[in-house]
N, C-alpha and C positions, 0 to 999 in steps of 0.2 A: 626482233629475232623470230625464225620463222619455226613452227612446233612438225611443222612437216616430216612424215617419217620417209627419210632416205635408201633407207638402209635396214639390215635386221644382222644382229648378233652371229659370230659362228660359234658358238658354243651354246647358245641358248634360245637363238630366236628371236629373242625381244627386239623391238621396233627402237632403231636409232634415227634421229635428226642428224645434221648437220654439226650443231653442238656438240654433239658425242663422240666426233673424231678426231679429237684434240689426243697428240701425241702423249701425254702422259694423261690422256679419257681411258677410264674403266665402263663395259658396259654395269646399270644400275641396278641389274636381275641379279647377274652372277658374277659381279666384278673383276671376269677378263680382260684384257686389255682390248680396245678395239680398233688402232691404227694398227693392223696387222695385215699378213698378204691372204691370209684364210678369208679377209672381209672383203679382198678387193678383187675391181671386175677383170683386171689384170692374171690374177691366179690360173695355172693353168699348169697341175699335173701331170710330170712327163714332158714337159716344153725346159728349154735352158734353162738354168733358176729356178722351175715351174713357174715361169712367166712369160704370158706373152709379149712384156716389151721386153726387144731385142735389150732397149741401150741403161735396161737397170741395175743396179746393182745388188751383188749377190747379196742375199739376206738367208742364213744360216736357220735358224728357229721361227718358222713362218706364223707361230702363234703367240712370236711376242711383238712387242712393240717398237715402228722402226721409224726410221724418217724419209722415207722412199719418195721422191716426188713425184711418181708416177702414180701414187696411191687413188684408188677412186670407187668409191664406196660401191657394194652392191647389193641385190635385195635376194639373192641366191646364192648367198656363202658355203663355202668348203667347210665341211664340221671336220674336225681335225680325225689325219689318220682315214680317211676314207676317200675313195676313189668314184671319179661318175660315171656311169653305166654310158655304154657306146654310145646309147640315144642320146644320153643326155648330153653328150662330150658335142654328137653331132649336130646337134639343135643347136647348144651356145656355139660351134662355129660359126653356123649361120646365121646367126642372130648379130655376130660381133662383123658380120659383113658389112651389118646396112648401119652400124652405129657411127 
């Protein structure tokens, strides 16, 4: 099992592995949950669902824990209740061009 950190916390930060995204995983700083849409690279405030995949389904409380199978960890999490600045909205389009 690989200690690689994947991922980082939205509520806290802390560096997540692969390990850590076990649907009923709590991050181990601040024991939120961490299969949520706030963690995932999909998230995307203001898009349907706030998500950019078209064919997911709707998930209500984006800070709890769900079983979305589009989930896909990111290392730039949405901190809950906040919004990203134009630049930054426009950077991750461009960035999710080439991925």
């Amino acid at each position: 099992m690989s200690d690689e950190i994947i991922g980082k916390c939205w509520h806290c930060g802390a560096g997540l592995t692969k390990a850590d995204y076990g649907r009923e995983t709590a991050c181990l700083s601040c024991s939120k949950a961490t299969r949520v849409c706030l963690n995932c690279r999909h998230f995307a405030r203001g898009r349907p669902n706030d998500c950019m995949e078209p064919l997911a389904e709707r998930v209500l409380d984006k800070a709890r824990a769900n079983f979305c199978e589009h989930f896909d960890p990111t290392d730039h999490p949405a901190a809950a209740g906040s919004t990203p600045s134009p630049a930054d909205a426009a950077r991750q389009a461009a960035e999710d061009l080439f991925r």
